[in-house]
Each structure stands twice: as structure tokens, then as C-alpha cells.
N, CA, C and O atoms as a GROMACS GRO file, in nm:
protein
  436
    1UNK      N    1  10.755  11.731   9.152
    1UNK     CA    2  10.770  11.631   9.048
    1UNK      C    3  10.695  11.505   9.091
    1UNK      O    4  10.708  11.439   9.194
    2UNK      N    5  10.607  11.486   8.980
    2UNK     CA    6  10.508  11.337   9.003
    2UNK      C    7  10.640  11.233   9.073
    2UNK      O    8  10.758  11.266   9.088
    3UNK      N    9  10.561  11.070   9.116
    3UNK     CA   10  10.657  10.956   9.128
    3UNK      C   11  10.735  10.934   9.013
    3UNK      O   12  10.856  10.925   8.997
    4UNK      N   13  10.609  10.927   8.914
    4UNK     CA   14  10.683  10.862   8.724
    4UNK      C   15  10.773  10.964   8.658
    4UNK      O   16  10.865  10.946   8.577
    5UNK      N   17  10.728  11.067   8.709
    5UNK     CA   18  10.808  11.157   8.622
    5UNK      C   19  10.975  11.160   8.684
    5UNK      O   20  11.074  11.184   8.616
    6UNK      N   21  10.974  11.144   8.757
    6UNK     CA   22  11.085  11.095   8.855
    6UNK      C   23  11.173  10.982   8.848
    6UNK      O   24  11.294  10.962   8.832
    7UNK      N   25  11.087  10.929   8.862
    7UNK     CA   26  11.110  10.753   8.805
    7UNK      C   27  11.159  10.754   8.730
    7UNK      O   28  11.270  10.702   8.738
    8UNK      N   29  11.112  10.816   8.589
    8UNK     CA   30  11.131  10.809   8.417
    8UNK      C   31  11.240  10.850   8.420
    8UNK      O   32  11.334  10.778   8.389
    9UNK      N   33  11.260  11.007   8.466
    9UNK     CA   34  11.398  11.106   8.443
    9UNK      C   35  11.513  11.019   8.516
    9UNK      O   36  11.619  11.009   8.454
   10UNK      N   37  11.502  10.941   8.667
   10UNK     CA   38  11.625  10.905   8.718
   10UNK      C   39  11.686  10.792   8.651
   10UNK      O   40  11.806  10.775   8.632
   11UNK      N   41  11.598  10.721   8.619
   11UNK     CA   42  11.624  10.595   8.532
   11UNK      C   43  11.701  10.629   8.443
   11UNK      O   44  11.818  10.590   8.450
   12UNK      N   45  11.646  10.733   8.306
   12UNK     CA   46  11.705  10.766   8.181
   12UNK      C   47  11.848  10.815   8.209
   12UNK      O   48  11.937  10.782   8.130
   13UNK      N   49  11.873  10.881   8.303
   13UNK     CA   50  11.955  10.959   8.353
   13UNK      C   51  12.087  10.882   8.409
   13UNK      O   52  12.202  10.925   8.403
   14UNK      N   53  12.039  10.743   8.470
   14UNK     CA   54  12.098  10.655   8.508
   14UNK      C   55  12.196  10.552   8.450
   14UNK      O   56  12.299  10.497   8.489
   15UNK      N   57  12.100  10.549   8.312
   15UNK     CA   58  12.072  10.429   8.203
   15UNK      C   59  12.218  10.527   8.106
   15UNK      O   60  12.295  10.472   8.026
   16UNK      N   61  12.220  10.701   8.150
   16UNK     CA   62  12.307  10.747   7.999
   16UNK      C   63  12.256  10.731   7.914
   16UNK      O   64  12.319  10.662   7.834
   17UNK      N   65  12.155  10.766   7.881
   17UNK     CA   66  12.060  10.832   7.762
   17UNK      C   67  11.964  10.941   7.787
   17UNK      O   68  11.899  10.982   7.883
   18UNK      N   69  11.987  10.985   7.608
   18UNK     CA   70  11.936  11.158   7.626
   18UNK      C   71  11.740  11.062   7.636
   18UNK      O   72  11.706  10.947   7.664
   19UNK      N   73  11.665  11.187   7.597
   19UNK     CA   74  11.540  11.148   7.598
   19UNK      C   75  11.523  11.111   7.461
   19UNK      O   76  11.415  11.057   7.438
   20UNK      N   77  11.606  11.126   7.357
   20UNK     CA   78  11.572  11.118   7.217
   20UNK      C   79  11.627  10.955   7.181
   20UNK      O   80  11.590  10.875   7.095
   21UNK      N   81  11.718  10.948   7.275
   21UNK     CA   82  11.776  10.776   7.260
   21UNK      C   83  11.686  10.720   7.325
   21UNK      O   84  11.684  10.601   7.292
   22UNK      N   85  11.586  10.750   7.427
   22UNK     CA   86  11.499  10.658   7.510
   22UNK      C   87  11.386  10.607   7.432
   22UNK      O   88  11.362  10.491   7.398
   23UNK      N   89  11.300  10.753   7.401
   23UNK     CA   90  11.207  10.780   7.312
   23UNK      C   91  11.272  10.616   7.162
   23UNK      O   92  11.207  10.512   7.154
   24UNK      N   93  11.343  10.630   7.112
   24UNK     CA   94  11.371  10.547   7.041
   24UNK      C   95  11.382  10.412   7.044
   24UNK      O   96  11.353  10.328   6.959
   25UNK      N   97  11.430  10.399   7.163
   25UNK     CA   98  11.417  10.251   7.253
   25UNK      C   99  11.307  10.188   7.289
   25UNK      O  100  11.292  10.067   7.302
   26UNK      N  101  11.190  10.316   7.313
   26UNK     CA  102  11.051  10.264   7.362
   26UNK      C  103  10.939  10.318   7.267
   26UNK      O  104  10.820  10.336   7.288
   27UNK      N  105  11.033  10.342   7.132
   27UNK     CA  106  10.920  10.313   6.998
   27UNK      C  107  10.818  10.459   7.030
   27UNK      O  108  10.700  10.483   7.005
   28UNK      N  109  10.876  10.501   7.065
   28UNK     CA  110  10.781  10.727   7.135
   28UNK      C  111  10.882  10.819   7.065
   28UNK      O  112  10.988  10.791   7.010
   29UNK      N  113  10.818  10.939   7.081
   29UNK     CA  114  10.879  11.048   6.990
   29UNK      C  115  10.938  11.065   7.126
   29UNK      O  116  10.899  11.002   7.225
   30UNK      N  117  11.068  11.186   7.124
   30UNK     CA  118  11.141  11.266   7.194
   30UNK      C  119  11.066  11.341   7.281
   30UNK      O  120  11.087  11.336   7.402
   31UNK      N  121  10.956  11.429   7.218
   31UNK     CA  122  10.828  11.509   7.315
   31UNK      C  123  10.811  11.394   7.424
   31UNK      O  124  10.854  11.404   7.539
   32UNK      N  125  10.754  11.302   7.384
   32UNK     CA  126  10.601  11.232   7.490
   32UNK      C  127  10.724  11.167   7.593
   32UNK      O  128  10.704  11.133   7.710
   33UNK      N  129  10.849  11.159   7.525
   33UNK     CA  130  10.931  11.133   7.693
   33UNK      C  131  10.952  11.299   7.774
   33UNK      O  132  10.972  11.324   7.893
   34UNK      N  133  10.944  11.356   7.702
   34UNK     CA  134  10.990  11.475   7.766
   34UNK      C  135  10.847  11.514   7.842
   34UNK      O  136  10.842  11.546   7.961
   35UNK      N  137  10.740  11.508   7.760
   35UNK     CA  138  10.615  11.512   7.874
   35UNK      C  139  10.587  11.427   7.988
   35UNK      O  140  10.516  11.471   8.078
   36UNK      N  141  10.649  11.274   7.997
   36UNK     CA  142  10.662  11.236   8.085
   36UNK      C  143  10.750  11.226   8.258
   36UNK      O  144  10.749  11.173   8.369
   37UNK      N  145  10.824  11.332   8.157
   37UNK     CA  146  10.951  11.375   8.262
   37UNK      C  147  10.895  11.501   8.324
   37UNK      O  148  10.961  11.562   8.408
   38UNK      N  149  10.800  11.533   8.295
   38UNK     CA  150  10.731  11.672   8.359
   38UNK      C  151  10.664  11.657   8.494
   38UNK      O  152  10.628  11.541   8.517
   39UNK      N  153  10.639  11.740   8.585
   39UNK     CA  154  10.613  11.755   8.720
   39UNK      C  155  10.432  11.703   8.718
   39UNK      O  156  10.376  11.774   8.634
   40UNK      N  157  10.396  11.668   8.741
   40UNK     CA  158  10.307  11.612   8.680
   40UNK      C  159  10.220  11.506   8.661
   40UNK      O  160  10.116  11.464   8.712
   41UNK      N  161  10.315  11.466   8.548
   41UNK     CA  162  10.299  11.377   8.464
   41UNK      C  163  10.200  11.214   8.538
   41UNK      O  164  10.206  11.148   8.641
   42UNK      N  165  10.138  11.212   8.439
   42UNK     CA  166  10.080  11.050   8.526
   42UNK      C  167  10.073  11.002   8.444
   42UNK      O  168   9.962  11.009   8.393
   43UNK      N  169  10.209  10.896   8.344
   43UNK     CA  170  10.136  10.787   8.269
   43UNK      C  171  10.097  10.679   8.342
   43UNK      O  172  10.120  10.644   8.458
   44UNK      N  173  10.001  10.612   8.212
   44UNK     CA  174   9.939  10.483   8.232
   44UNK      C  175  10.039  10.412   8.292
   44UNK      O  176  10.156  10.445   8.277
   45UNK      N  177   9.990  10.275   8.388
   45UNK     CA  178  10.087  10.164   8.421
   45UNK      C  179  10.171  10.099   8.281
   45UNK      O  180  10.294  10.099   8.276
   46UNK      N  181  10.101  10.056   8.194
   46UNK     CA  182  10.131  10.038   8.083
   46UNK      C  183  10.235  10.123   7.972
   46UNK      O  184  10.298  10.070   7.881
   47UNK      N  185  10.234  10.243   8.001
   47UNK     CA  186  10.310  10.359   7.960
   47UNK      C  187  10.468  10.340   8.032
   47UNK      O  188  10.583  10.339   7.988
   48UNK      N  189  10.410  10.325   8.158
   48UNK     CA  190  10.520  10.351   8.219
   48UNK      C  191  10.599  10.192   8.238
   48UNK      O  192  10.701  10.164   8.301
   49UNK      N  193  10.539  10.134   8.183
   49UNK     CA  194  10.604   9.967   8.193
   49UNK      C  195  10.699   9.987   8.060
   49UNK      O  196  10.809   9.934   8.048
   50UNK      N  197  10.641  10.070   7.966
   50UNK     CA  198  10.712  10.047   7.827
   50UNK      C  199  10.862  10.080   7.834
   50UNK      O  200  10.965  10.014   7.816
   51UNK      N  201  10.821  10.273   7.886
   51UNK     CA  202  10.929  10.315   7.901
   51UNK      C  203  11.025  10.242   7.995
   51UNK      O  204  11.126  10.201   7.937
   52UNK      N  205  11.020  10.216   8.122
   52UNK     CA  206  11.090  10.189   8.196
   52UNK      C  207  11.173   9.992   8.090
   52UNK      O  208  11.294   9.971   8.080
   53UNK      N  209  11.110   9.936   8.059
   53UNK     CA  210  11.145   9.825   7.991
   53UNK      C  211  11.244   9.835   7.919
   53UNK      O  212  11.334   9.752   7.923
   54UNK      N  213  11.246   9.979   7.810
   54UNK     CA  214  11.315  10.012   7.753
   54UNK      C  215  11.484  10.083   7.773
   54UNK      O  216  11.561  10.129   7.688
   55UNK      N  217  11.497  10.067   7.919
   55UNK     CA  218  11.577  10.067   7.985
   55UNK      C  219  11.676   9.922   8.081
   55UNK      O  220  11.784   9.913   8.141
   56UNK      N  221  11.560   9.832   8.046
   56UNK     CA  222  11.578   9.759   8.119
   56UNK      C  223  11.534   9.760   8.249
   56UNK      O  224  11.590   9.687   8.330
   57UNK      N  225  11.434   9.836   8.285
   57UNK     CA  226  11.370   9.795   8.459
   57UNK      C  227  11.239   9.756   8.461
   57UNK      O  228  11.167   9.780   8.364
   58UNK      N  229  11.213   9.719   8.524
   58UNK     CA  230  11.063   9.663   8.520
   58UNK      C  231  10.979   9.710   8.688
   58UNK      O  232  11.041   9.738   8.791
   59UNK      N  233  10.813   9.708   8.670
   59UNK     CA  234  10.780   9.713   8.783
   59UNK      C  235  10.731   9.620   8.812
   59UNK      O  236  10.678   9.528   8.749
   60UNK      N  237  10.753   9.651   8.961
   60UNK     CA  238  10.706   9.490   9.053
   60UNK      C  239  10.556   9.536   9.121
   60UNK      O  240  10.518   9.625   9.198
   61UNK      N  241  10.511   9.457   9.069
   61UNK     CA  242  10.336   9.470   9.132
   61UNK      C  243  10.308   9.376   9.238
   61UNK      O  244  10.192   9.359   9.278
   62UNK      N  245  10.418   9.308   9.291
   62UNK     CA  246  10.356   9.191   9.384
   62UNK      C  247  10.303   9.276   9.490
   62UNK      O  248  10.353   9.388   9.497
   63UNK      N  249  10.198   9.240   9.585
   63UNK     CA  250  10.138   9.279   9.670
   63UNK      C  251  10.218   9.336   9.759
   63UNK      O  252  10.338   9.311   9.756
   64UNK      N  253  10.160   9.429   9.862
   64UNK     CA  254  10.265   9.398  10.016
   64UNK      C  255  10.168   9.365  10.102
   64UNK      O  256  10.046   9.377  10.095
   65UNK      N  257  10.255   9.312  10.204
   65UNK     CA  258  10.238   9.262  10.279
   65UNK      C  259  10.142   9.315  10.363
   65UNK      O  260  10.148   9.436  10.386
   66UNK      N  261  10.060   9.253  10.411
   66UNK     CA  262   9.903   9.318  10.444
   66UNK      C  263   9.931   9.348  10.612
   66UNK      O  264  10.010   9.269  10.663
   67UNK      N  265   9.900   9.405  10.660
   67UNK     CA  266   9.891   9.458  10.764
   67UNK      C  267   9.778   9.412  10.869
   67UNK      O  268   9.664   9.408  10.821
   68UNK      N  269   9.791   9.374  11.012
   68UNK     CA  270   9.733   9.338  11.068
   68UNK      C  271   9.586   9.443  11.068
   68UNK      O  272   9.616   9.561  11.052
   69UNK      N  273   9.432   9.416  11.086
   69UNK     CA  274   9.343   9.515  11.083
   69UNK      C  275   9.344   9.636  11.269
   69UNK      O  276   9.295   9.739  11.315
   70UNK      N  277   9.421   9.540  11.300
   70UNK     CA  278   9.406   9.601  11.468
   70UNK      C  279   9.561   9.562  11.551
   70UNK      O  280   9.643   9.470  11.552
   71UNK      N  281   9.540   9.696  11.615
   71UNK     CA  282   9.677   9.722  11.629
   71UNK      C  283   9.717   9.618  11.799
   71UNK      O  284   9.720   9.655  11.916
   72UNK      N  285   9.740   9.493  11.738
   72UNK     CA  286   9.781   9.409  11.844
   72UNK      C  287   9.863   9.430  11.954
   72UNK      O  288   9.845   9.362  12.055
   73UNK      N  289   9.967   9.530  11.950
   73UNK     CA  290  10.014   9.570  12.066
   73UNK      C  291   9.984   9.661  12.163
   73UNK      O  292  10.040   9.656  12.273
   74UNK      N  293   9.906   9.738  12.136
   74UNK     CA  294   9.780   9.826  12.220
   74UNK      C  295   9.744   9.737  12.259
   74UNK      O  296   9.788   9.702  12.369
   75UNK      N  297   9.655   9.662  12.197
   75UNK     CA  298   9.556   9.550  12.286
   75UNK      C  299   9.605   9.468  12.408
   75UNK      O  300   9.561   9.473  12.522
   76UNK      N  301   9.698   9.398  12.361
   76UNK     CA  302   9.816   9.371  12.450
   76UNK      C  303   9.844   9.486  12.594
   76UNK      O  304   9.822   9.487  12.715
   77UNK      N  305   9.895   9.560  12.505
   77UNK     CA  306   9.946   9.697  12.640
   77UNK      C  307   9.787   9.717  12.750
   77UNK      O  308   9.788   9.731  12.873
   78UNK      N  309   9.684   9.713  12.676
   78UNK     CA  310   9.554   9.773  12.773
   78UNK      C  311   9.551   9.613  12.830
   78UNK      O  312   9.527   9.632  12.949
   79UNK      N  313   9.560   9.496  12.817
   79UNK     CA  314   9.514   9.385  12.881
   79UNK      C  315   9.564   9.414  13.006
   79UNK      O  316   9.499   9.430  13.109
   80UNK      N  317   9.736   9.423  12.987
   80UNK     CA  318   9.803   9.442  13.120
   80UNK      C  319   9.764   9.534  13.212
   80UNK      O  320   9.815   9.518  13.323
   81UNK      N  321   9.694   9.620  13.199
   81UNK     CA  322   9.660   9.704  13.332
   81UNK      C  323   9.517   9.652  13.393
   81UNK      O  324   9.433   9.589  13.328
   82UNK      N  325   9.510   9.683  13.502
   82UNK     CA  326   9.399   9.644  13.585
   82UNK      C  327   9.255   9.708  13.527
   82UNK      O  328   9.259   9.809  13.457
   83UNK      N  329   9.169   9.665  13.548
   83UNK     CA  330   9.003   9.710  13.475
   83UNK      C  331   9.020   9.875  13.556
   83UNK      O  332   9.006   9.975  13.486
   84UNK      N  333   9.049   9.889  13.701
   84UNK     CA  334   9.067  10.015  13.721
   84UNK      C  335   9.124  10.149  13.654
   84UNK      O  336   9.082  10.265  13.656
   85UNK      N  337   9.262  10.075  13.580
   85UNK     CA  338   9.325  10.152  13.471
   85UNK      C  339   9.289  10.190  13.408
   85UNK      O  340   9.272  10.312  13.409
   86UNK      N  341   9.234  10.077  13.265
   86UNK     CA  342   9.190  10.090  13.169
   86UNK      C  343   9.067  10.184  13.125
   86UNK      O  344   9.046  10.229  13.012
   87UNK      N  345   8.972  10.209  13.273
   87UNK     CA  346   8.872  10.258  13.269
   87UNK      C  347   8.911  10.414  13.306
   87UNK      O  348   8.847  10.510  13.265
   88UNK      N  349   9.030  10.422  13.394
   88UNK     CA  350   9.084  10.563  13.351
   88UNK      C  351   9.159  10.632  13.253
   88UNK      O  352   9.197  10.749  13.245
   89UNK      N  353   9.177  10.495  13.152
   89UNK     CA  354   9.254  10.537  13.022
   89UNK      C  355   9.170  10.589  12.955
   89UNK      O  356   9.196  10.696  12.899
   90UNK      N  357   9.006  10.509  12.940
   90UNK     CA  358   8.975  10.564  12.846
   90UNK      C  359   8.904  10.670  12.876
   90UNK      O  360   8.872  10.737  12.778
   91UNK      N  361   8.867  10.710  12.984
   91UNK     CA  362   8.809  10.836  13.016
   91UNK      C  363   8.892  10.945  12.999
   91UNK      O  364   8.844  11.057  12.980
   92UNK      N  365   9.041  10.920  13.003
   92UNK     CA  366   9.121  11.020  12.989
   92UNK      C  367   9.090  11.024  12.802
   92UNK      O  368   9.031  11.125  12.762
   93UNK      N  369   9.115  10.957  12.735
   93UNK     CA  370   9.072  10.925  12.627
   93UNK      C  371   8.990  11.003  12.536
   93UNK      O  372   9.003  11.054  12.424
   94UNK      N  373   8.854  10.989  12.671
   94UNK     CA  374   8.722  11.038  12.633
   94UNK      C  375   8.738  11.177  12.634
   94UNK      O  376   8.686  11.249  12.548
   95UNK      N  377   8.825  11.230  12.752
   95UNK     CA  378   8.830  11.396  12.779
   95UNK      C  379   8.882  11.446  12.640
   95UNK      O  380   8.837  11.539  12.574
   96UNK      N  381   8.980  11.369  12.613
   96UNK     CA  382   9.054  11.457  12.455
   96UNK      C  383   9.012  11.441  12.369
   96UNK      O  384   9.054  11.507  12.274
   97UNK      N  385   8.900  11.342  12.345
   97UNK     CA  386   8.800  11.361  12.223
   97UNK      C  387   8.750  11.465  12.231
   97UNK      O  388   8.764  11.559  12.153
   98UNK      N  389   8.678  11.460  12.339
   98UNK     CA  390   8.559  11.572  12.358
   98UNK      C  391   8.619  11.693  12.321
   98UNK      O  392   8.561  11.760  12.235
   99UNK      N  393   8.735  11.740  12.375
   99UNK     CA  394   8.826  11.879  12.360
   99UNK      C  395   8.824  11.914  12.202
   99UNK      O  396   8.789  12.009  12.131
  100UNK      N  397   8.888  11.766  12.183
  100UNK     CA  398   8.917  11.773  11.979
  100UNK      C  399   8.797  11.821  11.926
  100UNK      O  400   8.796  11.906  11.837
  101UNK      N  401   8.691  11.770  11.975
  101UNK     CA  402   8.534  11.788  11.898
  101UNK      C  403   8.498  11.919  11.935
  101UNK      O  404   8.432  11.992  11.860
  102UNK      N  405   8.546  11.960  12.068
  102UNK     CA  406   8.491  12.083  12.066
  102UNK      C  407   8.535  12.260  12.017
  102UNK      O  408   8.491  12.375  12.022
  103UNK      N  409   8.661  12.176  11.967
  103UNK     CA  410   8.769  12.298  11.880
  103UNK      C  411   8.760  12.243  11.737
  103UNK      O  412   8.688  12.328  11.684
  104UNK      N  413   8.776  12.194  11.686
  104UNK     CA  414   8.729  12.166  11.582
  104UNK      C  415   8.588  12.265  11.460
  104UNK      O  416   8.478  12.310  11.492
  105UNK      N  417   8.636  12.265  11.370
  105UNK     CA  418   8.550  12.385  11.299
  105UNK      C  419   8.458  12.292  11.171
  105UNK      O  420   8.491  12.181  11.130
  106UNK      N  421   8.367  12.353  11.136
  106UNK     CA  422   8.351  12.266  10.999
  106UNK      C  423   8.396  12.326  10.887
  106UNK      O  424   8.409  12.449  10.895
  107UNK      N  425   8.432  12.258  10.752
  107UNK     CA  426   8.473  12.360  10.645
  107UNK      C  427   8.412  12.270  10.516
  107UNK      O  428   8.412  12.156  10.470
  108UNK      N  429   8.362  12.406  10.493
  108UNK     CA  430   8.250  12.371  10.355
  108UNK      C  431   8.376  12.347  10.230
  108UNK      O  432   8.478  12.415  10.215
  109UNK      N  433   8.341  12.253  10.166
  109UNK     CA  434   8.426  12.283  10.034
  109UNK      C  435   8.413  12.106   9.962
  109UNK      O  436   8.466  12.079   9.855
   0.00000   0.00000   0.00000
């Protein structure tokens, strides 16, 4: 089952209404909720703002919260070891690339 279609059905389901009371609420025939309740299903943002409105929920589009581009506590963790370390980290590193690359297959498609 899609997110929306999910979404749509738990909501309605939630809310105590059939699909024919929803459909009515959000100005749609009985079908096009029932197609939206299908495994599937991808309405529009807009589609799915209606229906869900018509329940009373709304979606929240605010951003999230962005994520650092580099994983600062690695960096951190490799500072602390000695240049001797680090240079056997990444050679150890290097060995399991190489392994990965060399098992590794290509696949056409």
C-alpha cells in the first residue's frame, strides 16, 4: 500500500466515515476515493490536501531540518588518533574497497 493510500484510508477510517461520506466532504465521487485508497495510488499534493482537509488534517510541508554535509563525528574520531593510525585506517579501508571492487559484478539493465 502506497504512503497516500494509507494516509487517505487511516484518516477516513479514523475520522468514522464510509468513503461515500468522504467523497462528499471533498466534493469527489465515492470511486476516486476508493481509487485513492488503492495500493498504489499516487495522488497529486493537491489531491491529497483536498481529501485529507476534508477531514480536517492538513499537510505540513515545512522543511526538515538539513543535515550536516559531512559526518562531523568521524572527523573528530580520525583527528584523535595519531597520523600513524589514521594511515593504517585507511589502508585497512583501502583493502576493503579493493575486495568490494573486486567481487562486485556489473548488471546491464
Amino acid at each position: 500500500m502506497s504512503r497516500a493510500s494509507h494516509l487517505i484510508r487511516t484518516a477516513r477510517q479514523e475520522a468514522g466515515l464510509t468513503q461515500a461520506e468522504l467523497a462528499q466532504r471533498a466534493g469527489m465521487t465515492q470511486s476516486m476515493i476508493a481509487r485513492m485508497e488503492r495500493p498504489g495510488a499516487n495522488p497529486t499534493v493537491d489531491t491529497l490536501d483536498t481529501v485529507l482537509g476534508a477531514m480536517h488534517r492538513y499537510i505540513d510541508l515545512t522543511p526538515a531540518r538539513r543535515l550536516p554535509e559531512h559526518d562531523e563525528t568521524l572527523i573528530a574520531q580520525r583527528l584523535r588518533l595519531t597520523p600513524r593510525q589514521r594511515l593504517a585506517a585507511f589502508q585497512a579501508n583501502h583493502r576493503s574497497l579493493n575486495r568490494l571492487l573486486s567481487s562486485a559484478r556489473r548488471v546491464d539493465g
